[in-house]
C-alpha positions as CSV (number, residue, x, y, z in Angstrom):
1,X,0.0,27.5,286.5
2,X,-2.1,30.2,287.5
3,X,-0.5,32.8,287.4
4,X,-0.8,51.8,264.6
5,X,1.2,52.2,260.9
6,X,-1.0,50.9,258.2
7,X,-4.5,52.0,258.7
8,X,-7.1,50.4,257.9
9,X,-8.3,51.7,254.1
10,X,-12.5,52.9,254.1
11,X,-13.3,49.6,251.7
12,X,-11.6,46.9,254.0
13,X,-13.0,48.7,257.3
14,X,-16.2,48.5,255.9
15,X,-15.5,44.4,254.8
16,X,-14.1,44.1,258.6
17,X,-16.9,45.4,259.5
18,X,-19.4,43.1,257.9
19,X,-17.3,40.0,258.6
20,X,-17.7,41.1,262.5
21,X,-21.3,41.5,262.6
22,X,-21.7,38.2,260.2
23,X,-19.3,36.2,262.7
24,X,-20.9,37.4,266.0
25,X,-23.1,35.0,267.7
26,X,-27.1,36.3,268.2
27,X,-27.5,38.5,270.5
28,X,-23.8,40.1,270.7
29,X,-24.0,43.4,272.0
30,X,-23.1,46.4,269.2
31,X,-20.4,47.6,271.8
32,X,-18.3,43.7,272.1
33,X,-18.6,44.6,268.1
34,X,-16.9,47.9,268.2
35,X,-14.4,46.6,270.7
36,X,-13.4,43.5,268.4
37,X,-12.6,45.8,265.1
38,X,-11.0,48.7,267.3
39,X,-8.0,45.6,267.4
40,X,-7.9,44.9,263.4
41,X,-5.2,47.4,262.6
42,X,-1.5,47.3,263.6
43,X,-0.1,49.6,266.4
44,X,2.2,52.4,265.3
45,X,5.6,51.4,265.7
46,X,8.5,54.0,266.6
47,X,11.8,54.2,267.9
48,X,11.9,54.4,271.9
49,X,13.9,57.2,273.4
50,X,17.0,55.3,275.8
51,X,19.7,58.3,276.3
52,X,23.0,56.4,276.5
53,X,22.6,52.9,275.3
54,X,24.1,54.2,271.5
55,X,21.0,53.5,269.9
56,X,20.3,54.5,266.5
57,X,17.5,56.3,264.9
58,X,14.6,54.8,263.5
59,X,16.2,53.6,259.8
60,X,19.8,52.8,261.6
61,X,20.7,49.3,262.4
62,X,18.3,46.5,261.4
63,X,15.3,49.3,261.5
64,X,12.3,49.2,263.4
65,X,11.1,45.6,264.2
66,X,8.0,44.2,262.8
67,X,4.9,43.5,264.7
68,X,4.9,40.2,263.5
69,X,8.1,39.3,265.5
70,X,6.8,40.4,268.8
71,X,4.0,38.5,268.4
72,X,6.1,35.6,267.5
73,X,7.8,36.0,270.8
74,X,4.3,36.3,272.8
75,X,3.1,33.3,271.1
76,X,6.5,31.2,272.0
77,X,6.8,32.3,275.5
78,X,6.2,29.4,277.4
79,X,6.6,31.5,281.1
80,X,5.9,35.7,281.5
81,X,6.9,37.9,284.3
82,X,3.6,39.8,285.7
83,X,4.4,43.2,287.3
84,X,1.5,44.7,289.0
85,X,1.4,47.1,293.0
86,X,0.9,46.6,296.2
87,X,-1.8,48.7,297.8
88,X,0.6,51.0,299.2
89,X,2.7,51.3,295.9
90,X,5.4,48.7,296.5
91,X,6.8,46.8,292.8
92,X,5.3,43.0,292.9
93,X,6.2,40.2,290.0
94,X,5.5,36.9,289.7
95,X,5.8,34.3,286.8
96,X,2.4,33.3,285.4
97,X,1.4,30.9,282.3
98,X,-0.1,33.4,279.8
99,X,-1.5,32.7,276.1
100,X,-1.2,35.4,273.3
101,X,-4.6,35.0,272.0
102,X,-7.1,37.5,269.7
103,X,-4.2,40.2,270.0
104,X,-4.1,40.0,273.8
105,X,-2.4,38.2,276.8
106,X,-4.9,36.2,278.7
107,X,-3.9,34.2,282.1
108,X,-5.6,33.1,285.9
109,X,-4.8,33.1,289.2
110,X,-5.9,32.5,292.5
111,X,-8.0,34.9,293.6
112,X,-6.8,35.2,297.2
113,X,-3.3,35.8,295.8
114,X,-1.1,38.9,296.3
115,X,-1.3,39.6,292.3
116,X,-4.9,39.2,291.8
117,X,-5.4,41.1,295.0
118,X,-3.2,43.9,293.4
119,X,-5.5,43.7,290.4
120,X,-8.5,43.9,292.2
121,X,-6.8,47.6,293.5
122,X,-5.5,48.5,290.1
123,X,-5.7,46.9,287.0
124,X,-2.5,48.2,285.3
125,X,-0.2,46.0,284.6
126,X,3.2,44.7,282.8
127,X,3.6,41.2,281.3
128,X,6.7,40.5,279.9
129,X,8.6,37.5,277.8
130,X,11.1,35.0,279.7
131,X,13.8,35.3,276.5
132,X,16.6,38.5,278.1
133,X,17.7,38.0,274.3
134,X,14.7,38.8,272.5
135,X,12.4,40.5,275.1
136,X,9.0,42.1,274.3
137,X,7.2,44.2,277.3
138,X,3.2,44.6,277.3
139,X,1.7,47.4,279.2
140,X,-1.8,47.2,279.5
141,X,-5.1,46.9,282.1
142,X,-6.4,43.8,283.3
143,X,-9.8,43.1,282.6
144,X,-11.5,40.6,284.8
145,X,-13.1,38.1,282.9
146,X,-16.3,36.8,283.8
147,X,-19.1,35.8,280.8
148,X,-18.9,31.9,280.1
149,X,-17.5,32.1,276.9
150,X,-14.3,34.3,277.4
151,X,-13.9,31.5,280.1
152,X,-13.8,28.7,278.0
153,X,-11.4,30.4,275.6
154,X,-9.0,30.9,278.0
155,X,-9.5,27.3,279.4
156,X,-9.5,26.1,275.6
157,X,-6.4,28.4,274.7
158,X,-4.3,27.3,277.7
159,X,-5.2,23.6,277.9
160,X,-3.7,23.8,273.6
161,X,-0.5,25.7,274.6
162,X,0.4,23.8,277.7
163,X,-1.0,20.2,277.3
164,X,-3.3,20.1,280.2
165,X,-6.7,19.0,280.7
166,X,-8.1,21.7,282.9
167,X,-12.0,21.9,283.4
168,X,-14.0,24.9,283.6
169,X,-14.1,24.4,287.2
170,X,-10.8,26.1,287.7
171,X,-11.9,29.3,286.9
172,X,-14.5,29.0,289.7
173,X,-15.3,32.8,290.6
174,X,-14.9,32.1,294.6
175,X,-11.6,30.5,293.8
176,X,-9.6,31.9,291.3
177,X,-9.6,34.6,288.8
178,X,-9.5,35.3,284.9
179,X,-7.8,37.9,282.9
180,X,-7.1,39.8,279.6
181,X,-4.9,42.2,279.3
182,X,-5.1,44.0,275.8
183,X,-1.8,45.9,275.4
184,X,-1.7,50.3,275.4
185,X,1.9,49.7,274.6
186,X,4.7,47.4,273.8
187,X,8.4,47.5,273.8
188,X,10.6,44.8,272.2
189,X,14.1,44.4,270.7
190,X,16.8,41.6,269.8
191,X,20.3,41.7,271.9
192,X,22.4,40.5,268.3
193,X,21.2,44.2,267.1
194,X,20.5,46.0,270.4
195,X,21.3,49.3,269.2
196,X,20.0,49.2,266.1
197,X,16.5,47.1,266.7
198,X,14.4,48.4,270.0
199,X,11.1,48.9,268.8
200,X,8.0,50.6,270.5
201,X,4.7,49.8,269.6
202,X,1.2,51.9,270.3
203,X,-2.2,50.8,270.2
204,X,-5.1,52.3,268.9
205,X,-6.7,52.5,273.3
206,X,-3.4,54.2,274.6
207,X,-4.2,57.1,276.3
């Protein structure tokens, strides 16, 4: 189906470091370096502000939400809800197959379709879980994904989560379309503690 707290300390950023530039294949550009150990520390969580829902500050309730458990929940998603605009600023969603994967969402779609169309117009976008009970929100850009390699992660990714046997021939550029959104923000929170659990997340690229 188509469709930060703890920094990082001087001594492991200089290990991370290392292990990137040891792990990268020859010839990796220094910037797809950069870009990979801009994602190794966790995004700053917080309390959201939502006046008159009774929620709780930041230590009330169950406390803030680890990043661990969103992920947990973008991992087990099997369906998302994709938000992007029309052209003339109109709301569009659709439900997509998405994999959580190197600490972003990546999916495809046709590329004559109304949401890759939107894309093509303006890459911002929403992604968000199918569970109402345990919902976590990204916010982020779509980046079109062309090199051959972030193509056969995605197919490799997508064919593990969903137990298909796509070939690289779906992502065929006149066709159809490849993305990865990398999330600016995140919101999450769990309805058994709904005023004492919503949890905002930033990322290091939020503007």
């Amino acid at each position: 189906m188509h469709g930060f707290g703890p920094h990082l300390s001087p001594t492991r950023l200089t290990t991370s470091l290392l292990e990137t530039y040891l792990a990268a294949p020859e010839g990796d550009p220094l910037p797809q370096a950069r870009r990979k150990l801009s994602w190794m520390a966790e995004p700053r969580a917080s309390r959201p502000l939502m006046p008159g829902y009774g929620i709780v500050g930041r230590d009330g309730g169950s406390g803030l939400l680890p990043w661990s458990w969103a992920e947990e929940q973008l991992q087990s998603s099997h369906n998302f809800w994709l938000a992007t605009r029309w052209p003339d600023g109109r709301p569009h969603v659709m439900p997509v197959w998405a994999v959580w994967h190197d600490d972003a969402l990546w999916f495809s779609s046709s590329k004559q379709s109304r949401k890759a169309r939107n894309l093509a117009a303006d890459p911002r976008c929403v992604l968000t879980t199918e569970d109402s009970q345990n919902p976590v929100v990204v916010e982020g850009s779509a980046e079109l994904l062309t090199e051959r390699r972030d193509l056969e992660t995605l197919l490799a990714v997508e064919n593990a989560k969903y137990g298909t046997d796509y070939g690289l021939d779906m992502f065929e550029p006149a066709e159809n379309c490849a993305y990865q959104v990398r999330p600016t923000w995140v919101f999450g929170l769990r309805a058994d503690e709904f005023t004492g659990s919503p949890t905002r997340w930033i990322f290091a690229n939020a503007r």
